[in-house]
C-alpha positions in Angstrom: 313.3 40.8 -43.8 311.3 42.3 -41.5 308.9 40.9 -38.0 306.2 43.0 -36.4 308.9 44.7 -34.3 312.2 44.3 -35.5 313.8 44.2 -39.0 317.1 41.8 -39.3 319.6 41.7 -42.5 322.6 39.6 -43.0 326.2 40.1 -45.1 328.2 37.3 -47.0 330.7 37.5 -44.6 328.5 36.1 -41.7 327.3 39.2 -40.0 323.5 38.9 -39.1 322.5 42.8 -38.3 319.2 43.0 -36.2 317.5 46.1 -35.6 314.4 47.2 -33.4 311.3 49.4 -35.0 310.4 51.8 -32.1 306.6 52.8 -31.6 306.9 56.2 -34.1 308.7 54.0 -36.6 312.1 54.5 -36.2 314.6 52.1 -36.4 317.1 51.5 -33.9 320.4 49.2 -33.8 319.7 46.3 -31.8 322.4 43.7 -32.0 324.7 41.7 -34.3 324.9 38.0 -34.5 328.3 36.6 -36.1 328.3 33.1 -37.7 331.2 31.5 -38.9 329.3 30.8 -41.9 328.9 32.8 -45.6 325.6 33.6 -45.5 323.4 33.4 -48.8 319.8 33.9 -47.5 317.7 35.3 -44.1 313.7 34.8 -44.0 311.5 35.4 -40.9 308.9 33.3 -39.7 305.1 34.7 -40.4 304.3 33.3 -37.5 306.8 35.3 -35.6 309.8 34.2 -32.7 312.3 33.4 -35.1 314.0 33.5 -38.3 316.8 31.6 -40.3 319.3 31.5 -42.2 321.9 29.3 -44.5 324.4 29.2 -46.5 327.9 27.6 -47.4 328.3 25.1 -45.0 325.4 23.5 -46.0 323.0 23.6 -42.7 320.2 25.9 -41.9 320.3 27.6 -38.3 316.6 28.3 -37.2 317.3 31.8 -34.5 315.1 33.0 -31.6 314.4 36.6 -32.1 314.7 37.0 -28.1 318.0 34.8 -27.3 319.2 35.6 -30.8 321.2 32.0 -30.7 320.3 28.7 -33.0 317.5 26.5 -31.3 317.9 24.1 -33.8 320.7 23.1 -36.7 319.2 21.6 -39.7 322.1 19.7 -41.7 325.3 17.6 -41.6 327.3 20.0 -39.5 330.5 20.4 -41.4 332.8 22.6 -42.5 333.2 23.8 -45.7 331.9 23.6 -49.4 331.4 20.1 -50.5 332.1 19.7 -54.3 331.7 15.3 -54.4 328.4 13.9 -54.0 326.4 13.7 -50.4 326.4 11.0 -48.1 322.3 11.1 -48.4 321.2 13.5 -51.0 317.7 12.6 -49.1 318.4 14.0 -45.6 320.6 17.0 -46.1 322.2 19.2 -48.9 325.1 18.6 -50.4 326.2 21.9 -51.4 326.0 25.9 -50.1 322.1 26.8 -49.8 320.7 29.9 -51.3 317.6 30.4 -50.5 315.3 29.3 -47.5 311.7 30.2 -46.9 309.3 29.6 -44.1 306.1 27.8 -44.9 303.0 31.2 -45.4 300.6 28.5 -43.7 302.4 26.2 -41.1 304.7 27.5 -38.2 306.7 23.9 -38.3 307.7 23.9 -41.9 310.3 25.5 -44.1 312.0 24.7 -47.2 315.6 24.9 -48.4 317.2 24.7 -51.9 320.7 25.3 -53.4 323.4 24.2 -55.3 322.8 20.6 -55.0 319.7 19.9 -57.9 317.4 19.4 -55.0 314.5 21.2 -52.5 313.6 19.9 -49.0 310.8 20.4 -46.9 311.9 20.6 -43.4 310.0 19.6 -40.2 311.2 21.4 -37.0 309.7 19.5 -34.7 312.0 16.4 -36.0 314.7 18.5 -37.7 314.5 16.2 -40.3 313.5 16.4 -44.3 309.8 15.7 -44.9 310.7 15.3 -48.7 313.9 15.8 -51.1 312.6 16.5 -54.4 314.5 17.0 -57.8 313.7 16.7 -61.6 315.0 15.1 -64.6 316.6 18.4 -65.9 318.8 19.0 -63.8 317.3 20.9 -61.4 316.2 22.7 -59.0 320.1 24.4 -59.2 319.6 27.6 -57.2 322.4 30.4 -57.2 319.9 32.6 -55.7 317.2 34.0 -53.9 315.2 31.8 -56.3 312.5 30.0 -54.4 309.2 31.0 -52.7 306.0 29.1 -51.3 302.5 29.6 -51.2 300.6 27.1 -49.2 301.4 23.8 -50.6 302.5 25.3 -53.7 306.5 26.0 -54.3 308.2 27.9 -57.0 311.6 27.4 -58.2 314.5 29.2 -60.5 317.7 27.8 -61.6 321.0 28.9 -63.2 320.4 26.7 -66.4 319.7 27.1 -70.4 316.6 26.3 -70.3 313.5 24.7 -68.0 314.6 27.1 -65.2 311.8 27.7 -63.7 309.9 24.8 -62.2 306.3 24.2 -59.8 306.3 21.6 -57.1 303.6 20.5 -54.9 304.9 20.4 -51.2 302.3 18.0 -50.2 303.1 15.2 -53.0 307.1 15.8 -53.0 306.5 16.1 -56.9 307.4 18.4 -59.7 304.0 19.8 -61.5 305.7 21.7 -64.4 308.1 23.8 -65.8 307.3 28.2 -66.4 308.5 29.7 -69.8 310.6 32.3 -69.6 311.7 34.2 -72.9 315.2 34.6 -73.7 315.6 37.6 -75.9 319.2 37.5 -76.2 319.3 33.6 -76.7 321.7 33.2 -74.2 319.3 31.0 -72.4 317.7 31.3 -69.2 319.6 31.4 -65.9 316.9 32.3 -63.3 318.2 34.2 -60.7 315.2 35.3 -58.3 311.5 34.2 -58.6 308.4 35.6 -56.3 304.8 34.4 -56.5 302.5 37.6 -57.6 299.4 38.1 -56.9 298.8 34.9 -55.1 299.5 32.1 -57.3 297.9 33.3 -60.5 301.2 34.9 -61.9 305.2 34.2 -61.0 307.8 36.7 -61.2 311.1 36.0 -62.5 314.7 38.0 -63.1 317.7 36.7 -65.2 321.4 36.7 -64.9 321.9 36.9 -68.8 318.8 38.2 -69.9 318.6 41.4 -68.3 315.3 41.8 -67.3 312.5 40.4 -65.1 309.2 38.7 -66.3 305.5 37.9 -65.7 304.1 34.1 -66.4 300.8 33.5 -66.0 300.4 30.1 -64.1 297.2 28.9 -65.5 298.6 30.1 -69.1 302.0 29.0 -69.1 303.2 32.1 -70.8 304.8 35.1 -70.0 302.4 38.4 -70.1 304.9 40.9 -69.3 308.2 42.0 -69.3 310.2 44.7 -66.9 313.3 45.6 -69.2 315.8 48.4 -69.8 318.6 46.7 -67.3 322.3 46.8 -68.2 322.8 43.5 -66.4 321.6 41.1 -64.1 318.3 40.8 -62.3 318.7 39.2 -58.6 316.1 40.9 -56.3 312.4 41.0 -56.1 309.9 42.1 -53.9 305.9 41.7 -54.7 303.4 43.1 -51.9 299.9 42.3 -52.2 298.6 45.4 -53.3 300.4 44.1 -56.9 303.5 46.2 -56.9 306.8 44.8 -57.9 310.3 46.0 -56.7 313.2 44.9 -59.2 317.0 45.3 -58.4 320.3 43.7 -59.1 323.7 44.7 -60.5 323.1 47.9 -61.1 322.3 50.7 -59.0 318.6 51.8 -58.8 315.2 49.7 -58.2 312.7 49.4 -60.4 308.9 49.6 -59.0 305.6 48.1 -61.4 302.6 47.9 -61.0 302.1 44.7 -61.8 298.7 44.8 -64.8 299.0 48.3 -65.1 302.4 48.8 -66.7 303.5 49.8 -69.9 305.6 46.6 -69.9 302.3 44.9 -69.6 302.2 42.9 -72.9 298.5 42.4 -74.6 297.4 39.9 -76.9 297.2 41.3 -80.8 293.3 41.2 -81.7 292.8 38.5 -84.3 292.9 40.0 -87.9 
């Protein structure tokens, strides 16, 4: 993840590596943070100073880029994984995190999700949850970098058969819908990654068992492409706004697609 002038990256092990970007664009070692954490996920603020990150022991430390030390601990402050149900589902998470994203449109919010069916909407200035939502299907249950936000609009992808991939509107605390996703294989679903593309008209999504990574149109609610030809699992994605797509995972080279101009791109039959 990257700031205007630095660039930061983070191991499982609880290494946070931070590094400077010098005027002519080179990048310099800067410093290394160690939590006693296993980190799962790193995002930066848009609006700059700081960044976060979270994990196995369930809270969500909220950096300052200068001080490179926690301002503020978002969570129950244990120890540990925690396999029995939470003491209040509603004001913390109950199980590892893995994935947290800033807000794209206010410099106080940021929302979490993870292992325990459920995505909050944090408020820095109380450290509290806004709003704990979940569904009826058993999710949101993230084992990945499987959630991203634009404005009050949230996107979520879980490990599960089948209505993996669900919309929520941050500003009601409810679930709008569920994304198809087309299991080839039949082996079901099990989102692993999901990005917004090309604002909020498409979402991007890449399976564990399914091997590839796919396009749904939002307004649709079916997929119009499909980025295949992957041995195994998809679990990284990157869109920028220009429309490109970078795909990666278990194997050993990134894919990049333009995102309507592909050959994966998959056009509607003309009517006979």
């Amino acid at each position: 993840v990257v700031s205007t002038q630095s660039t930061g990256y983070c191991l499982a092990h609880g290494h946070i590596y931070v590094q400077q970007i010098e005027s002519d664009g080179t990048i310099i070692d800067a410093a290394t943070v160690i939590e006693d954490n296993e980190i799962n996920t790193l995002d930066v603020s848009r609006f700059g100073y700081y960044f976060v990150t979270a994990g196995k022991d369930k809270n969500i430390r909220v950096y300052d880029w200068e001080k490179l030390t926690p301002f503020s601990i978002l969570g129950p402050m244990t120890q540990g994984d925690y396999f029995g149900p939470p003491e209040d589902t509603l004001t913390q998470h109950g199980k590892r995190i893995f994935s947290c994203k800033f807000s794209d449109t206010s410099p106080y919010q940021l929302v979490s999700g993870g292992w325990d069916n459920s995505v909050k909407l944090w408020d820095l200035r109380t450290g509290h949850v806004e709003r704990s939502m979940s569904s009826s299907d058993q999710g949101p249950k993230l084992c990945g970098d499987a959630l991203d936000i634009r404005g009050d609009l949230c996107v979520t992808g879980s490990l599960l058969p089948e209505h993996a991939i669900e919309l929520w509107s941050l500003k009601e605390g409810r679930r709008l819908g569920v994304l198809p996703y087309e299991s080839p294989r039949l082996r079901g679903q099990y989102i692993q990654v999901v990005r917004f593309c090309n604002g909020t008209e498409n979402v991007v999504a890449g399976s564990a068992v399914c091997y590839d990574a796919q396009i749904i149109s939002v307004a649709d609610q079916k997929v119009v492409a499909r980025i295949d030809g992957y041995k195994r699992s998809v679990s990284s994605l990157a869109v920028c706004e220009s429309g490109k797509i970078a795909v990666g995972g278990s194997g050993s080279y990134i894919s990049l697609v333009e995102t309507m101009d592909s050959p994966f791109f998959i056009k509607d039959e003309p009517e006979q």
